[in-house]
KOLMI-83021 format. One record per atom (N, C-alpha, C): x, y, z; residue in three letters. Coordinates in steps of 0.1 Angstrom, whole numbers, padded with zeros to 4 digits, always signed. Layout:
<rs>
XYZALA ...
</rs>
This chain:
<rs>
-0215+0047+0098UNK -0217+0049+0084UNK -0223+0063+0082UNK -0220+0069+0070UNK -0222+0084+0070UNK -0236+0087+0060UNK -0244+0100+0060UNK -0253+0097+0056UNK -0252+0114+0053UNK -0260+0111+0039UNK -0254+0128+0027UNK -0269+0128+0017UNK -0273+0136+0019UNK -0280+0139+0007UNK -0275+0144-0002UNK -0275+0138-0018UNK -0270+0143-0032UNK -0284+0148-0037UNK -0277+0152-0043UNK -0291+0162-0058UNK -0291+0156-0069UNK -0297+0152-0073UNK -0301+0146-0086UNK -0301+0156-0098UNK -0297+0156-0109UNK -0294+0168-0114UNK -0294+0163-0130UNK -0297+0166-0140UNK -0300+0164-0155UNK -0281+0162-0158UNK -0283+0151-0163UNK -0272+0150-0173UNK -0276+0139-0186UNK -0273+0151-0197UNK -0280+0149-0212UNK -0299+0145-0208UNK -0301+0136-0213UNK -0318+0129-0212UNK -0316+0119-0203UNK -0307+0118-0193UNK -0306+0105-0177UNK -0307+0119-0171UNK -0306+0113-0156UNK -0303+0120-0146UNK -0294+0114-0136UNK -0286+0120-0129UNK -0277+0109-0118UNK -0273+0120-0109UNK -0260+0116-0102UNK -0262+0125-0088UNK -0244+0127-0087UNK -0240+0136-0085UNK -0227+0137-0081UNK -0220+0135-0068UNK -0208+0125-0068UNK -0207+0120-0058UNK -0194+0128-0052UNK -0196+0132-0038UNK -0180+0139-0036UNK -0167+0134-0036UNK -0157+0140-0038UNK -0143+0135-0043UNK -0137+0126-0026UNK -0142+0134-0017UNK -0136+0125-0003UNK -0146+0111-0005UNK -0150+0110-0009UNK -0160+0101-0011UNK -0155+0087-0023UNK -0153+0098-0032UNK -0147+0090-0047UNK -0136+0083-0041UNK -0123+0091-0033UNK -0114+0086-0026UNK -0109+0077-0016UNK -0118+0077-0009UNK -0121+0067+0006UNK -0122+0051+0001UNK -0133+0055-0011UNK -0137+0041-0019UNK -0129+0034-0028UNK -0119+0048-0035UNK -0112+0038-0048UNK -0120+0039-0057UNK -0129+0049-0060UNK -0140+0046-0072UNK -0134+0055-0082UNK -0132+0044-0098UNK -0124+0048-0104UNK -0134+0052-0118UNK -0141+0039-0127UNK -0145+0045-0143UNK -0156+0037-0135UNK -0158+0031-0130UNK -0173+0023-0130UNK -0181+0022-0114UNK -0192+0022-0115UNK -0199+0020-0102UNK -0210+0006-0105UNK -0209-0002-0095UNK -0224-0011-0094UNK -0235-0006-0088UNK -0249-0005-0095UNK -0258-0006-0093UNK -0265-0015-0085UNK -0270-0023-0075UNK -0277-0028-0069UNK -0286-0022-0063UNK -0300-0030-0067UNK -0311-0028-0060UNK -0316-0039-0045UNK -0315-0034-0036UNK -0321-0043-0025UNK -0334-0038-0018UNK -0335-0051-0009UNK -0349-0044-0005UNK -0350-0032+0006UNK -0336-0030+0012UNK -0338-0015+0018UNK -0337+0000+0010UNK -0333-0005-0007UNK -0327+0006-0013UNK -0317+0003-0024UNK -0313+0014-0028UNK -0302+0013-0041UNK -0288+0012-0031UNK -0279+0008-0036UNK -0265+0003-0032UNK -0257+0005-0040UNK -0247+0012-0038UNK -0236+0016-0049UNK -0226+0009-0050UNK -0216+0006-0054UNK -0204-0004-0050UNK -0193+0004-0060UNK -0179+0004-0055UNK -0172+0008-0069UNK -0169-0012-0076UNK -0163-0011-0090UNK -0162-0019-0094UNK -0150-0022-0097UNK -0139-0031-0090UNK -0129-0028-0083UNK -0121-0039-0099UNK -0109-0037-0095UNK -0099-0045-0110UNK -0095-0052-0103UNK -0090-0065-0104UNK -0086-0074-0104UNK -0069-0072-0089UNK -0065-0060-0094UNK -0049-0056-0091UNK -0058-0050-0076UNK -0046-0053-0063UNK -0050-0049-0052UNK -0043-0031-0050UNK -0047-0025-0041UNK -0037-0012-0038UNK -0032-0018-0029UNK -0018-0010-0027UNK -0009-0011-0016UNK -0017-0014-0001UNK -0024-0003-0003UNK -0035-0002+0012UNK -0040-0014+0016UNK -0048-0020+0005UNK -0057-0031+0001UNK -0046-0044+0007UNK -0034-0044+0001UNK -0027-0056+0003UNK -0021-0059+0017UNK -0019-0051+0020UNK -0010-0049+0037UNK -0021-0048+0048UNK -0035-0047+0043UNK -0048-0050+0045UNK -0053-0067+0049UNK -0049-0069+0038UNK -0053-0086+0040UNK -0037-0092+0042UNK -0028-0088+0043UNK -0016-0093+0048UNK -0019-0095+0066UNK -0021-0083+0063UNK -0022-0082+0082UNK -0033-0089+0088UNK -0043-0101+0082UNK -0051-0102+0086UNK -0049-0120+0088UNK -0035-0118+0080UNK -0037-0135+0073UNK -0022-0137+0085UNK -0026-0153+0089UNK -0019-0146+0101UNK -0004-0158+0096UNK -0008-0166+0087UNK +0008-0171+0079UNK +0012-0162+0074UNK +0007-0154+0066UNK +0014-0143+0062UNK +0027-0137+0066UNK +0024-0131+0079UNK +0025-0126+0095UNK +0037-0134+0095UNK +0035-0144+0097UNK +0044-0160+0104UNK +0056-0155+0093UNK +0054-0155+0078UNK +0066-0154+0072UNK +0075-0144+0070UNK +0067-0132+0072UNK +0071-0122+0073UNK +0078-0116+0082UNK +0078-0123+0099UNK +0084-0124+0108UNK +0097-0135+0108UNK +0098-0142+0098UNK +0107-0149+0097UNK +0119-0144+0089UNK +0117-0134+0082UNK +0124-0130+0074UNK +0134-0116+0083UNK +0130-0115+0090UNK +0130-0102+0099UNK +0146-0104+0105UNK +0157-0093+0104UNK +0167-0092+0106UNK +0176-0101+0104UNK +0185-0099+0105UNK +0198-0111+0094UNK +0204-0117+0102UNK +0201-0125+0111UNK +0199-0138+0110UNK +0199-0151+0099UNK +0209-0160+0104UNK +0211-0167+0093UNK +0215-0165+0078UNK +0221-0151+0077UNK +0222-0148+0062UNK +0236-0149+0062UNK +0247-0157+0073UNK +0259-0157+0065UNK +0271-0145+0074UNK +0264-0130+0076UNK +0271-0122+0079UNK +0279-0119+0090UNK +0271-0128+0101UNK +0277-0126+0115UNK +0289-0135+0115UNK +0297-0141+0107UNK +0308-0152+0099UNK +0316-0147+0094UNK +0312-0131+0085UNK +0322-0128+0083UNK +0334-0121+0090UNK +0348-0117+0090UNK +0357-0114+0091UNK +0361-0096+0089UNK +0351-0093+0098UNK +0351-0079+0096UNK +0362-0066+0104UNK +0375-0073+0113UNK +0382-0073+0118UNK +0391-0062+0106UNK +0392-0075+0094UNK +0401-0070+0081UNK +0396-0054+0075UNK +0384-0051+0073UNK +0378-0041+0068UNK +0381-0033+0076UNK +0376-0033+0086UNK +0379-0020+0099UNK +0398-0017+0097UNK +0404-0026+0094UNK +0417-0024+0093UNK +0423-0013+0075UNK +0415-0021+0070UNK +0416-0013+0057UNK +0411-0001+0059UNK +0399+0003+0065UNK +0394+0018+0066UNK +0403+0023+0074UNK +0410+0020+0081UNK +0417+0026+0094UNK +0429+0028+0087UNK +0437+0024+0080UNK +0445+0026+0073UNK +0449+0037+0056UNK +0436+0044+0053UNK +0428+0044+0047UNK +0432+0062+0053UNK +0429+0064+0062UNK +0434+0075+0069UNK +0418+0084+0067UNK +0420+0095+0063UNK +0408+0105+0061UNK +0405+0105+0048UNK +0409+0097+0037UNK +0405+0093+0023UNK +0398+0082+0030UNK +0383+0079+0018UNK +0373+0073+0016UNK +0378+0059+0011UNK +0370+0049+0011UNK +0368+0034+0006UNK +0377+0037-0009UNK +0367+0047-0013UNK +0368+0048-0029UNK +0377+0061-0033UNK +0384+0065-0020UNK +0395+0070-0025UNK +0393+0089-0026UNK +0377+0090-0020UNK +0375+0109-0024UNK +0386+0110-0010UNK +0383+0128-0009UNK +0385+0132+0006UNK +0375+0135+0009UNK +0376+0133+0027UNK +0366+0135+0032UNK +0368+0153+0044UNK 
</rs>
């Protein structure tokens, strides 16, 4: 964990501290921050929405280990039908087809 002294600095009649942008970033800290007080200190939190980020999700995907399980199940085509079809015919039509395209440009 990293450790930064901020400056505390007058804004209007409060004061607060500006936080840096690698910082705003790392965290995700968007319109709001939490305040908590503990007994070693203040604790900042950002105050997160409801909607996960991409990062966030592939985050706890990868952690969840059915997840994992279905996601590996789905993995290459397998069972989708295609290794069935009759692709013998196609290669024949393209081959025939000469140096014009499927749809007929030149190539």
């Amino acid at each position: 964990m990293a450790s930064e002294i901020l400056k505390v600095v007058g804004i209007g009649n409060s004061r607060g501290v500006r936080i840096p942008r690698r910082v705003i970033q790392r965290y995700g800290i968007e319109d709001e921050l939490q305040l908590l007080e503990t007994a070693e200190g203040l604790l900042l939190r950002p105050v997160r929405s409801g909607k996960l980020s991409f990062e966030e999700s592939f985050r706890q995907m990868a952690a969840d280990s059915d997840a994992q399980a279905e996601a590996l199940s789905l993995e290459g085509t397998l069972a989708d039908g295609l290794e069935a079809e009759n692709w013998a015919g196609v290669a024949g039509a393209i081959e025939r087809k000469g140096k014009k395209g499927i749809r007929g440009r030149q190539r």
